[in-house]
Backbone as JSON Lines, residues from 0, in Angstrom:
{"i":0,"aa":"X","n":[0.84,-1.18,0.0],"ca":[0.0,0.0,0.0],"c":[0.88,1.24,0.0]}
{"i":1,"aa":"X","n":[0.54,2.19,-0.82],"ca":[1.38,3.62,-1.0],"c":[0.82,4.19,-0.28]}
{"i":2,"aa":"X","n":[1.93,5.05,0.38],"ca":[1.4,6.27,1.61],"c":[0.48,7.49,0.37]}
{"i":3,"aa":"X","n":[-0.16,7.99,1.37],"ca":[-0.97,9.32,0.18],"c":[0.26,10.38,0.48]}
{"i":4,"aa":"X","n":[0.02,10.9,-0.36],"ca":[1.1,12.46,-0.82],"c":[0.07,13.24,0.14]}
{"i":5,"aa":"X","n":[1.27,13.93,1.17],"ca":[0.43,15.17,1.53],"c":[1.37,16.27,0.91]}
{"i":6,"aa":"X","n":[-0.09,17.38,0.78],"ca":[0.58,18.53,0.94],"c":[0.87,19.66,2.04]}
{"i":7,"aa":"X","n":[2.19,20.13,2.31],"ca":[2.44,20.77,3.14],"c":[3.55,22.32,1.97]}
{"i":8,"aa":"X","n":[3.2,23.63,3.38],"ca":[3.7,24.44,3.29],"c":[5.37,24.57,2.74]}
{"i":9,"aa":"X","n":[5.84,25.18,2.18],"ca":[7.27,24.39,1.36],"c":[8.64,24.64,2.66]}
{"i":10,"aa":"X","n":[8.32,25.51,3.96],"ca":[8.93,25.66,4.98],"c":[8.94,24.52,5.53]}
{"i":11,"aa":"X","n":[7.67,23.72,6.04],"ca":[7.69,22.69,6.93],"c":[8.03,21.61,5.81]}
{"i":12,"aa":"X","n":[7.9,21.3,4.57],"ca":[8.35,20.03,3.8],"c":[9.86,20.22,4.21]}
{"i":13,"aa":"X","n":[10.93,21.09,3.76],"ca":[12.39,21.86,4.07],"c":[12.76,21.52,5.36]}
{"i":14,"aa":"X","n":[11.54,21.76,6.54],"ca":[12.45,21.7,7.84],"c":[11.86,19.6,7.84]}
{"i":15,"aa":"X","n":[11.43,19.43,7.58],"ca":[11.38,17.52,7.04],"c":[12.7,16.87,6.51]}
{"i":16,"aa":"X","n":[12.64,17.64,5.71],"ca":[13.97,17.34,4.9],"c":[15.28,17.29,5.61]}
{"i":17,"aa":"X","n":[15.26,18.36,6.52],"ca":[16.15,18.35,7.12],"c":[16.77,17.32,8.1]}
{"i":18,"aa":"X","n":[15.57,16.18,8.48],"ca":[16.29,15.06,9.39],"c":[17.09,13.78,8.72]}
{"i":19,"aa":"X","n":[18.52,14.23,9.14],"ca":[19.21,12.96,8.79],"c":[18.88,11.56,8.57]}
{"i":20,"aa":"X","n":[17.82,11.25,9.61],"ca":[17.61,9.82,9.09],"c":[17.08,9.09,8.24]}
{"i":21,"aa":"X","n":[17.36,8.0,7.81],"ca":[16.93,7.29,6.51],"c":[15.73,7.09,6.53]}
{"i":22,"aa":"X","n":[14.79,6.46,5.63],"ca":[13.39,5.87,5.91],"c":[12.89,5.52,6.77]}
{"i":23,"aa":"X","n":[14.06,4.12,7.0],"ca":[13.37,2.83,7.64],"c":[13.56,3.29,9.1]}
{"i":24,"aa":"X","n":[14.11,4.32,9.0],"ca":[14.02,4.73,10.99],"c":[13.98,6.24,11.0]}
{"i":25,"aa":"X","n":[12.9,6.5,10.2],"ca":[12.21,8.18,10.31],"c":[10.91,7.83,10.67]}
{"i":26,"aa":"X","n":[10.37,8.57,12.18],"ca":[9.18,8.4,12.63],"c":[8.6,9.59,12.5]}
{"i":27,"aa":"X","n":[8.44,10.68,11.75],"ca":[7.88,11.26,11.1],"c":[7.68,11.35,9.79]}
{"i":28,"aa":"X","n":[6.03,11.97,9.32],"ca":[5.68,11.69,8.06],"c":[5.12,12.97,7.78]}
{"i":29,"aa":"X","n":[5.09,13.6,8.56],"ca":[3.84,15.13,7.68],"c":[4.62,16.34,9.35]}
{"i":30,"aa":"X","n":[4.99,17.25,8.77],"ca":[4.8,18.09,9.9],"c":[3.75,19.46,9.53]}
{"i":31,"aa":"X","n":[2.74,19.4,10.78],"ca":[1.93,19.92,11.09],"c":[2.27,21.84,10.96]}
{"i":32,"aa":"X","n":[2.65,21.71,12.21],"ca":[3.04,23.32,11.93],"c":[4.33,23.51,12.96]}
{"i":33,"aa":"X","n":[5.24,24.57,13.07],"ca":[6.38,25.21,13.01],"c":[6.52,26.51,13.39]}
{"i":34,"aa":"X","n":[6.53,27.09,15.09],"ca":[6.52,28.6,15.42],"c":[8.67,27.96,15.15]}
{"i":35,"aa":"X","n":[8.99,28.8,14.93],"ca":[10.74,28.3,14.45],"c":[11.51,28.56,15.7]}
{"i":36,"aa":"X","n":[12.38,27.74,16.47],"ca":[12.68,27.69,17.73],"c":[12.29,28.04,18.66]}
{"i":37,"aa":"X","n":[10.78,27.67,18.61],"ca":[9.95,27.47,19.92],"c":[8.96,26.3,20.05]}
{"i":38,"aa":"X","n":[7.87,25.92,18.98],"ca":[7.42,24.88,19.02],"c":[7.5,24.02,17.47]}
{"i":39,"aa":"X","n":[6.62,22.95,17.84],"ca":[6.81,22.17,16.45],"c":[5.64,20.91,16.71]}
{"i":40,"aa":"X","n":[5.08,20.16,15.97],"ca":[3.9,19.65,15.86],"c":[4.03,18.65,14.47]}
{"i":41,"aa":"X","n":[4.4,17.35,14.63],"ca":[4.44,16.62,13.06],"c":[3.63,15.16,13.77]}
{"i":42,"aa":"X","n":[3.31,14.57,12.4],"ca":[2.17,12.98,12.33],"c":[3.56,12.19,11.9]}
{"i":43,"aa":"X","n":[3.28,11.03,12.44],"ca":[3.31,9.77,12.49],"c":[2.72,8.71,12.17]}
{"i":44,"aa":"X","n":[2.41,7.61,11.23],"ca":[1.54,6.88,11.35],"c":[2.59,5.43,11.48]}
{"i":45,"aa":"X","n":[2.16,4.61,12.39],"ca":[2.34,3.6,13.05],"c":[1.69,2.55,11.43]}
{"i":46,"aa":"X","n":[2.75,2.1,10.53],"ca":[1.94,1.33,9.51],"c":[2.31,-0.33,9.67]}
{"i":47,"aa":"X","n":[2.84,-1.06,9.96],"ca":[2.47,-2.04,10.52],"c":[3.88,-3.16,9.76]}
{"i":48,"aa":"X","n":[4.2,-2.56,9.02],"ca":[5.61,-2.97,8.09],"c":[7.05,-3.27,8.67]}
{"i":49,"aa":"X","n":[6.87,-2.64,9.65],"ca":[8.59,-1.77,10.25],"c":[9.07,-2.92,11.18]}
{"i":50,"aa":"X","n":[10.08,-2.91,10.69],"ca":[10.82,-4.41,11.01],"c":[10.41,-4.6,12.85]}
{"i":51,"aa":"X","n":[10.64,-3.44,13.54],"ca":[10.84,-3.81,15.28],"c":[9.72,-4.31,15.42]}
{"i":52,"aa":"X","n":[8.15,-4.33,14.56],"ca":[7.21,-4.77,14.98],"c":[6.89,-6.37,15.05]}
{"i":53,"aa":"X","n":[8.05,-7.03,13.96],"ca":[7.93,-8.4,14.17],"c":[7.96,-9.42,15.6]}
{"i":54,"aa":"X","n":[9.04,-8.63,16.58],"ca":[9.36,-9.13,17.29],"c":[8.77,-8.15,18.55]}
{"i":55,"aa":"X","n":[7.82,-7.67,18.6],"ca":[7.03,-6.89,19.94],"c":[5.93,-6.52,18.76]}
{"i":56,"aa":"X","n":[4.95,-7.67,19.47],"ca":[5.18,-8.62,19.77],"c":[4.17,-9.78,18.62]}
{"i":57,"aa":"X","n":[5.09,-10.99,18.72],"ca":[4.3,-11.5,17.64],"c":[3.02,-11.92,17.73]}
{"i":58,"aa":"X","n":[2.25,-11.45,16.5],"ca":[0.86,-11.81,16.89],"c":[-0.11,-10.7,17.51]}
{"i":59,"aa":"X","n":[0.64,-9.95,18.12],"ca":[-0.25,-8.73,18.7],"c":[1.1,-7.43,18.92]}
{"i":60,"aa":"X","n":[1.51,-6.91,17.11],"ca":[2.44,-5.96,17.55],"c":[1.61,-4.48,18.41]}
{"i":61,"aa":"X","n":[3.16,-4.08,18.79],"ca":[2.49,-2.75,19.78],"c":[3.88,-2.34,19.6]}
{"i":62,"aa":"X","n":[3.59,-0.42,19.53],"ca":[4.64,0.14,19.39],"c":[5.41,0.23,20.4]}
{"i":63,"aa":"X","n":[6.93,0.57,20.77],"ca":[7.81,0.13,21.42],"c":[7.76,1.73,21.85]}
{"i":64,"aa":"X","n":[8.01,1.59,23.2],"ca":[8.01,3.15,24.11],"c":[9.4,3.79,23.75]}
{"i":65,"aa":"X","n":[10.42,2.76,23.7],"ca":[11.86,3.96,22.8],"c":[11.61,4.36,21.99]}
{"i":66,"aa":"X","n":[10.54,3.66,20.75],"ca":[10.13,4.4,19.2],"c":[9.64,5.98,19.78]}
{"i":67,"aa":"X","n":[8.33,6.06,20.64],"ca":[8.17,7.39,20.84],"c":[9.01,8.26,21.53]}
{"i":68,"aa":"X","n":[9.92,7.72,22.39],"ca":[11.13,8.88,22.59],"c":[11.91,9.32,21.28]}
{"i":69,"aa":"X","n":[12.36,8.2,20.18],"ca":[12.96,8.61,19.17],"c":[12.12,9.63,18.51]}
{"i":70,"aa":"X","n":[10.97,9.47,18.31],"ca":[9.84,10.22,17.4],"c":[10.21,12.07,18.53]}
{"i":71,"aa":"X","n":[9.95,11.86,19.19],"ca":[10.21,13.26,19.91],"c":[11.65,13.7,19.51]}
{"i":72,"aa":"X","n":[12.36,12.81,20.17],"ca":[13.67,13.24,20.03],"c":[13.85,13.79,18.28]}
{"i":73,"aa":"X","n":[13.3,13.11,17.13],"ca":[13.46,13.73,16.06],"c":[12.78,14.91,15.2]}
{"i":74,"aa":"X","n":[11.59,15.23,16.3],"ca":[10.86,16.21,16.16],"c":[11.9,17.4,16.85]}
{"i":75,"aa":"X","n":[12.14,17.02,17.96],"ca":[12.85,18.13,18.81],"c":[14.48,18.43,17.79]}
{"i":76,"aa":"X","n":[14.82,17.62,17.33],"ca":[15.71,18.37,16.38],"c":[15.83,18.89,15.28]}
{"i":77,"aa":"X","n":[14.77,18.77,14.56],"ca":[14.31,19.45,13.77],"c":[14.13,20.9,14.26]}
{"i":78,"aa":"X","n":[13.28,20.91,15.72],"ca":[13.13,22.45,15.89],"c":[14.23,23.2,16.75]}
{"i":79,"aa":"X","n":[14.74,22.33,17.11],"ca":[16.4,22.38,17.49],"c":[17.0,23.43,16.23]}
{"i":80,"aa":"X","n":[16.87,22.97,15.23],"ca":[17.58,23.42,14.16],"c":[17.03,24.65,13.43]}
{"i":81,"aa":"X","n":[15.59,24.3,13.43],"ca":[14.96,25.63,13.03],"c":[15.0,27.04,12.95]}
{"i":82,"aa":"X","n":[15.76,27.84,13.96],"ca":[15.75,29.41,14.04],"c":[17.28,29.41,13.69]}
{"i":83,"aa":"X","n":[18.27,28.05,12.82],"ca":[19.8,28.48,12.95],"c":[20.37,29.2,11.99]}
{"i":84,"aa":"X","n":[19.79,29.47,11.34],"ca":[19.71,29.7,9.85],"c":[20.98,28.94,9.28]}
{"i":85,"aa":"X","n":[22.1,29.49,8.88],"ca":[23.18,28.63,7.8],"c":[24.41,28.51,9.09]}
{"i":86,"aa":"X","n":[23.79,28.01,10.76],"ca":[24.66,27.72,11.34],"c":[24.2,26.62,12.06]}
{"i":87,"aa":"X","n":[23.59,25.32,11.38],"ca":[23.27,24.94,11.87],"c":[24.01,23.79,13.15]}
{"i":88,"aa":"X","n":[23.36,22.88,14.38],"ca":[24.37,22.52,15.0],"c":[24.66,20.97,13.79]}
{"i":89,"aa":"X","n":[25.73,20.51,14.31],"ca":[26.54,19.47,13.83],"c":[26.24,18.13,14.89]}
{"i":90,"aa":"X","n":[26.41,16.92,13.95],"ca":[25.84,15.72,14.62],"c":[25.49,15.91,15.59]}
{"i":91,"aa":"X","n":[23.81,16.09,15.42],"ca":[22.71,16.45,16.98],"c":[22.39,15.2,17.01]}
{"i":92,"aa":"X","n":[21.95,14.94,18.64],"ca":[22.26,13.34,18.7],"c":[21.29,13.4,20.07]}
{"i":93,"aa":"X","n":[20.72,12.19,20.57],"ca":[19.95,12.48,21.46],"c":[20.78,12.04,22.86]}
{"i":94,"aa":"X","n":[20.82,13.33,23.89],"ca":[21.97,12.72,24.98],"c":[21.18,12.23,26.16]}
{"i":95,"aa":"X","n":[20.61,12.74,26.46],"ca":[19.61,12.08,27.77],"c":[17.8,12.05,27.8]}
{"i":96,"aa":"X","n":[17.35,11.45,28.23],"ca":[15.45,11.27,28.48],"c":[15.28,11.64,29.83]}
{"i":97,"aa":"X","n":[14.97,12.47,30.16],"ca":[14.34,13.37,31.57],"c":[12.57,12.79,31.76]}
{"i":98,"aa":"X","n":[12.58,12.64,32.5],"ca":[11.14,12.43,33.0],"c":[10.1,12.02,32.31]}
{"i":99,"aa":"X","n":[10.23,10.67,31.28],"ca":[9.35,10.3,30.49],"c":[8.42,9.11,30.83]}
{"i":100,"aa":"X","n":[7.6,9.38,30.71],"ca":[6.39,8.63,31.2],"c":[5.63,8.25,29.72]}
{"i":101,"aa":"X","n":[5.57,6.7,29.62],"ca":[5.04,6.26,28.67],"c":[3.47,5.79,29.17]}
{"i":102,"aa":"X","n":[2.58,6.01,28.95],"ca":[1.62,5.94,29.06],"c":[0.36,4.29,28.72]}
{"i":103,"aa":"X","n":[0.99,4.07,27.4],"ca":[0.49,2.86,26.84],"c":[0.91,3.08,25.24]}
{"i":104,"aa":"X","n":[0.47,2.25,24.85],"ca":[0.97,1.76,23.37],"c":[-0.39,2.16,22.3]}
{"i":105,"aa":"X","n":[0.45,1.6,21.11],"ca":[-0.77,1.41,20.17],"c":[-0.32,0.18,19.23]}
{"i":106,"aa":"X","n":[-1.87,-0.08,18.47],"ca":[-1.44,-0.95,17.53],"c":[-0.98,-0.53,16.19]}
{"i":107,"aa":"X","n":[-0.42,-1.44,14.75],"ca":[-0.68,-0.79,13.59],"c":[-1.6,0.02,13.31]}
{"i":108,"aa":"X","n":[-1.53,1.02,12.5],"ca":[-2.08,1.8,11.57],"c":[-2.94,2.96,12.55]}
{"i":109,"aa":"X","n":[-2.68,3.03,13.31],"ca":[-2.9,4.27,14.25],"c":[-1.69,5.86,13.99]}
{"i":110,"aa":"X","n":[-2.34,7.24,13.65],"ca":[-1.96,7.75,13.24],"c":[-1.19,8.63,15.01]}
{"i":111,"aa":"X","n":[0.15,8.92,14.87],"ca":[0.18,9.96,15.77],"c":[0.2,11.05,15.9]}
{"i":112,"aa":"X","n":[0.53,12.03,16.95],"ca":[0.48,13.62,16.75],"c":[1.48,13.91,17.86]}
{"i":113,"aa":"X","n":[2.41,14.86,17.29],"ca":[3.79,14.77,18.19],"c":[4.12,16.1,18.26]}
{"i":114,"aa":"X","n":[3.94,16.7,19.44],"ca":[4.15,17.93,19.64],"c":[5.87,18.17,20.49]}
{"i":115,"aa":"X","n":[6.55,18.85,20.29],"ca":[7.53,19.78,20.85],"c":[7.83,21.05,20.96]}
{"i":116,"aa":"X","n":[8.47,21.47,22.29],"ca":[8.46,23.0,22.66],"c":[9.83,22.83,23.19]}
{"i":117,"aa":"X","n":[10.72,23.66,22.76],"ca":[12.13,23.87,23.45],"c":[11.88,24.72,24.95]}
{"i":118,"aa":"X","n":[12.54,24.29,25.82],"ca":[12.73,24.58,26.45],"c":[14.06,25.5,26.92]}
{"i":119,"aa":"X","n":[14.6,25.42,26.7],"ca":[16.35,25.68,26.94],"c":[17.34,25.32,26.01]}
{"i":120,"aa":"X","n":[18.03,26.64,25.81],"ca":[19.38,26.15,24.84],"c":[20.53,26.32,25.91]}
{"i":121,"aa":"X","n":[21.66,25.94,25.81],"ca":[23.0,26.2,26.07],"c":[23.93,25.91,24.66]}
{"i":122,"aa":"X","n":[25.13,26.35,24.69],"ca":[26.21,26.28,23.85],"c":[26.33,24.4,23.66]}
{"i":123,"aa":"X","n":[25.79,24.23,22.36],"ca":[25.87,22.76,21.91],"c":[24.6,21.48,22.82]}
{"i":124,"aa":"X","n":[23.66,22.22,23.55],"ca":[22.45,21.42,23.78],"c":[21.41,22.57,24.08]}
{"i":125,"aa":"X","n":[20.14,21.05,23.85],"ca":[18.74,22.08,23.65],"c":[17.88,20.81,24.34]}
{"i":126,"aa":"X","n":[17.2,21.72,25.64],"ca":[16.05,20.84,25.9],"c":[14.42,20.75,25.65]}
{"i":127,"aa":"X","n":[13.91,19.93,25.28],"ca":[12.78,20.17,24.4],"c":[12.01,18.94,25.42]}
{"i":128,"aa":"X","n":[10.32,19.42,25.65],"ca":[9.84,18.61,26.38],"c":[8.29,18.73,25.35]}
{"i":129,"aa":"X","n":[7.9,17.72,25.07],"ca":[6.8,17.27,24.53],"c":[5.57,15.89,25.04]}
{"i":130,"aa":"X","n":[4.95,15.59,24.3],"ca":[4.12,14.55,24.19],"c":[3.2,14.14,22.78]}
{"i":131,"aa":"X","n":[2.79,12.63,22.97],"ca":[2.34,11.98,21.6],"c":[1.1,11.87,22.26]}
{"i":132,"aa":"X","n":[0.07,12.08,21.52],"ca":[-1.29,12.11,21.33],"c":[-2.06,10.77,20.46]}
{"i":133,"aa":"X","n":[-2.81,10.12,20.41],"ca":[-3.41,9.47,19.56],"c":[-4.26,10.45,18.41]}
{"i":134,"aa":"X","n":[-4.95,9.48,17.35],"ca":[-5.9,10.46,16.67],"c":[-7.23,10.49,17.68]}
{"i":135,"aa":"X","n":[-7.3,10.28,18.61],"ca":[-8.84,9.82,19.81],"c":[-8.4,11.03,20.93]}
{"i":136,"aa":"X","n":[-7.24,11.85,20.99],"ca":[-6.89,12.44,21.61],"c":[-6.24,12.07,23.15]}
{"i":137,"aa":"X","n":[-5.95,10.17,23.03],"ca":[-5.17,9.72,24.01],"c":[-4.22,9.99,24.31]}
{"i":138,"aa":"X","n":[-3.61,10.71,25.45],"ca":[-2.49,10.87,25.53],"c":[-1.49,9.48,25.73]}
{"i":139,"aa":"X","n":[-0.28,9.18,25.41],"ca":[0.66,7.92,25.03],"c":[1.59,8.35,25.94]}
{"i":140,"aa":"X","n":[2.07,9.58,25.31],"ca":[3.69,9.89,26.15],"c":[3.78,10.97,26.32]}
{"i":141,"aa":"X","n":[4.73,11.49,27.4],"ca":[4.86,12.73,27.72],"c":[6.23,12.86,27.9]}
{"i":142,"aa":"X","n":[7.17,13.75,28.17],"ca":[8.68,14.03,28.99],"c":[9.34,15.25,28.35]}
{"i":143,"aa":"X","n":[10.5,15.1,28.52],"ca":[11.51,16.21,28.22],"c":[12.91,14.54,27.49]}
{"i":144,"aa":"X","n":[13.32,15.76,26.66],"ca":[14.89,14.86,26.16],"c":[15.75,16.19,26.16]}
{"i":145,"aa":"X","n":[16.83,15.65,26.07],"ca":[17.99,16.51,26.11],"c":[18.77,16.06,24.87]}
{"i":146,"aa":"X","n":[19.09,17.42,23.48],"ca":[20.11,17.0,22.6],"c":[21.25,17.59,22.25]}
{"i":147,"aa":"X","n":[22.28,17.21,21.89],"ca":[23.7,17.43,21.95],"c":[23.66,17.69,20.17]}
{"i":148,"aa":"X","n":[24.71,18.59,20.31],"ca":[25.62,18.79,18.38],"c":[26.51,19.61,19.09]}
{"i":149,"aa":"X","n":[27.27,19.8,17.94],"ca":[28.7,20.28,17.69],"c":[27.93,22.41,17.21]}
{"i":150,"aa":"X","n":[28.52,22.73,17.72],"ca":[28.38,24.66,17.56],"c":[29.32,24.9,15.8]}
């Protein structure tokens, strides 16, 4: 099955573009909207393909609570990166998970909604604390992460 083409604003497709990671381990698919180093808001959909789901668990997969820290964590660098203009930081990387509370899971084909708000910069980290929403308006996860790059 082919994902549908969305359309988005040509800023938020650009700040998409911008995450290093490959396909098969990009947990974002559409970003929502973008105040530029302050908040950020992108979907997810949980499609039922993705290799970690074979093994959690078979027969009744459910998404894995590190997937939604990664999903934050790659939202949060995206908006990490957002207000840098042509300075941006260098291998941003996720250094610590502060106070995350996973809530419960979901199954395939459940869409998510992944909000982040920076919290704090210093010289080479940025803390960003968010949460994942269902499309039912369940809350899943909540916390803060902490990410590292090079100035």
């Amino acid at each position: 099955m082919r994902a549908p083409i969305m359309f988005q604003p040509a800023s938020l497709v650009q700040a998409l573009s911008a995450l290093p990671h490959g396909r098969a381990f990009r947990f974002i698919d559409e970003m929502v909207s973008m105040e530029p180093g302050i908040t950020a808001t992108a979907r997810w959909t949980l499609k039922g393909d993705e290799a970690f789901l074979e093994g959690h668990f078979p027969g009744q997969p459910l998404l894995p609570g590190v997937i939604m820290i990664e999903a934050l964590a790659q939202l949060g660098g995206i908006l990490a990166q957002s207000d840098r203009g042509d300075q941006p930081l260098k291998n941003v990387r996720l250094t610590a998970v502060r106070q995350f509370k996973i809530l419960g899971s979901i199954p395939p084909g459940e869409t998510l909604t992944i909000t982040a708000k920076r919290d704090a910069v210093m010289p080479g980290l940025v803390q960003v604390s968010g949460e994942i929403i269902t499309s039912d308006g369940t809350r899943l996860a909540t916390g803060s992460i902490i990410l590292s790059g090079e100035e």
